[in-house]
FIRO-799064 format. One record per residue: residue number from 1; x, y, z of N, C-alpha, C in turn. Coordinates in nm, 2 decimals, always signed. Layout:
! residues N
(NUM,(X,Y,Z),(X,Y,Z),(X,Y,Z)) ...
! end
This chain:
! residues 52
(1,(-3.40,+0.63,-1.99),(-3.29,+0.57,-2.07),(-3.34,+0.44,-2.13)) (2,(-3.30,+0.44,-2.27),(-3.42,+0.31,-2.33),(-3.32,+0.14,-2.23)) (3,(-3.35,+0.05,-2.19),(-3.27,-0.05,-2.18),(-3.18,-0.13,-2.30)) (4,(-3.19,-0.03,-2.41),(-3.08,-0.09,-2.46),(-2.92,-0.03,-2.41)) (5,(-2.94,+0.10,-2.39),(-2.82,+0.15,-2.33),(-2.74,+0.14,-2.18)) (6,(-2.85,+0.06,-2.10),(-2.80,+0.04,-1.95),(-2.72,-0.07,-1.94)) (7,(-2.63,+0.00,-1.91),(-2.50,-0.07,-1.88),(-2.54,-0.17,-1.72)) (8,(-2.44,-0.24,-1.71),(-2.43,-0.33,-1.57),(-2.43,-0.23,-1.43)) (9,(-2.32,-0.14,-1.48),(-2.27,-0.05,-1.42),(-2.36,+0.05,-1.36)) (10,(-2.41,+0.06,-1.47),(-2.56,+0.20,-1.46),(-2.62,+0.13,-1.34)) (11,(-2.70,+0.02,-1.37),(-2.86,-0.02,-1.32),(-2.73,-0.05,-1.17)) (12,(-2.66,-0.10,-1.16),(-2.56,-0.12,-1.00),(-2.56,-0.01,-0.96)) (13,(-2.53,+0.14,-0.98),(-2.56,+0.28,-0.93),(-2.69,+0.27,-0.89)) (14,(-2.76,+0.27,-0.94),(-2.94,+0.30,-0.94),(-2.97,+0.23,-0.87)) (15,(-2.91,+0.09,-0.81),(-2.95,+0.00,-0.73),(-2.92,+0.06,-0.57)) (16,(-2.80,+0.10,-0.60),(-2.74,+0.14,-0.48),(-2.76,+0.26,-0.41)) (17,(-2.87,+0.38,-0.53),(-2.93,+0.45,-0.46),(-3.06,+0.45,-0.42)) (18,(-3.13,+0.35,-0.50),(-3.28,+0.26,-0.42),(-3.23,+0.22,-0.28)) (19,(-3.13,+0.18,-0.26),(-3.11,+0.13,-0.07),(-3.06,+0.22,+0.05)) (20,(-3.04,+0.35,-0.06),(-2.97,+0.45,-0.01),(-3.15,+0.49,+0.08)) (21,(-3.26,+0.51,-0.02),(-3.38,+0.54,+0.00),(-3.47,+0.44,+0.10)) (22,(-3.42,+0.35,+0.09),(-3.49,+0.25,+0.19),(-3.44,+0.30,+0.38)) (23,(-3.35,+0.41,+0.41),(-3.29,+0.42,+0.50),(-3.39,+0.47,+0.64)) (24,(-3.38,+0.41,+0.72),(-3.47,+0.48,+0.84),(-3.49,+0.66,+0.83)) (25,(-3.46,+0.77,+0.78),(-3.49,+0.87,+0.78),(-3.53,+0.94,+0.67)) (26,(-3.48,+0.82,+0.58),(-3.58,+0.89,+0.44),(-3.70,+0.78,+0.41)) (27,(-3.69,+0.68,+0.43),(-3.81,+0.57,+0.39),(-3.95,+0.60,+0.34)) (28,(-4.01,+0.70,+0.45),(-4.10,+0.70,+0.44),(-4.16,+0.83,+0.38)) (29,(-4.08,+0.91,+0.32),(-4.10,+1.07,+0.28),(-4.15,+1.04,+0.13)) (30,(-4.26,+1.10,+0.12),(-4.32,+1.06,-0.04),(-4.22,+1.10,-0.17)) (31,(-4.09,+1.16,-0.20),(-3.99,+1.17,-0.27),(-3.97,+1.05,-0.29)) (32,(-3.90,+1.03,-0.20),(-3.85,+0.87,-0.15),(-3.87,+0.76,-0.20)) (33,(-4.04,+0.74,-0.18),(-4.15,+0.64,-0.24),(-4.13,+0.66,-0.38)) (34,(-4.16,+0.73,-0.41),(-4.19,+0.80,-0.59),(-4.07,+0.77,-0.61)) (35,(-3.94,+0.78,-0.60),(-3.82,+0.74,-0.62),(-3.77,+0.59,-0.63)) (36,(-3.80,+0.57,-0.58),(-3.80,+0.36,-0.50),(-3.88,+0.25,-0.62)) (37,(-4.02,+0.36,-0.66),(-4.08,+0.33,-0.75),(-4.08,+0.31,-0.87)) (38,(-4.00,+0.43,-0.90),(-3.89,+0.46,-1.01),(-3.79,+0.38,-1.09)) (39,(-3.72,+0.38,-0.98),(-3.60,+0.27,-0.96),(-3.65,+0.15,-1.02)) (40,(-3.76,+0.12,-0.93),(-3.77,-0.05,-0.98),(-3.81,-0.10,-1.09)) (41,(-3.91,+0.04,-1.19),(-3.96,-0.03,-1.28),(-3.84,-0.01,-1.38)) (42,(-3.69,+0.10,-1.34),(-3.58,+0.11,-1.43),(-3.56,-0.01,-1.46)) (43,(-3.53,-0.07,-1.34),(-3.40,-0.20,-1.34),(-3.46,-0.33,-1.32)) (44,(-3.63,-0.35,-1.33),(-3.72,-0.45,-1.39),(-3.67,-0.48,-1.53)) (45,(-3.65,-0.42,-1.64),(-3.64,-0.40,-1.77),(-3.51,-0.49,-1.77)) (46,(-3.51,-0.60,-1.84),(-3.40,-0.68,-1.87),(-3.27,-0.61,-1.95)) (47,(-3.15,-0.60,-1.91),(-3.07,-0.56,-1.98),(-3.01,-0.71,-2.11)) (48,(-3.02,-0.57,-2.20),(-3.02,-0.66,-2.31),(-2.84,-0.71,-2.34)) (49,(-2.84,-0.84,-2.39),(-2.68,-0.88,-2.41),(-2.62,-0.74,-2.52)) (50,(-2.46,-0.77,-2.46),(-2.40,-0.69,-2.56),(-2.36,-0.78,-2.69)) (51,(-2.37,-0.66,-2.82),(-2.34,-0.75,-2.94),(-2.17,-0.82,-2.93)) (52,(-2.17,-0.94,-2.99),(-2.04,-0.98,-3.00),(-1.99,-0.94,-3.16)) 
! end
């Protein structure tokens, strides 16, 4: 999804299933990892202001 379109809302879901993945029974399962990975370079990307 380019970061023009991510909402607050969005990257807050995607955050919330990055911690979902940090959990003692999934942590360390290479899905998991590759997922975590994922995540962070999503919500690295500055969301851009909305136009006024």
């Amino acid at each position: 999804m380019p970061a023009a379109q991510r909402s607050h809302g969005i990257v807050v879901s995607v955050q919330r299933v990055h911690r979902a993945l940090t959990a003692p029974r999934v942590r360390m399962a290479e899905p998991a990892r590759d997922l975590r990975a994922e995540i962070e370079l999503f919500t690295n990307n500055p969301i851009p202001a909305l136009p006024r």
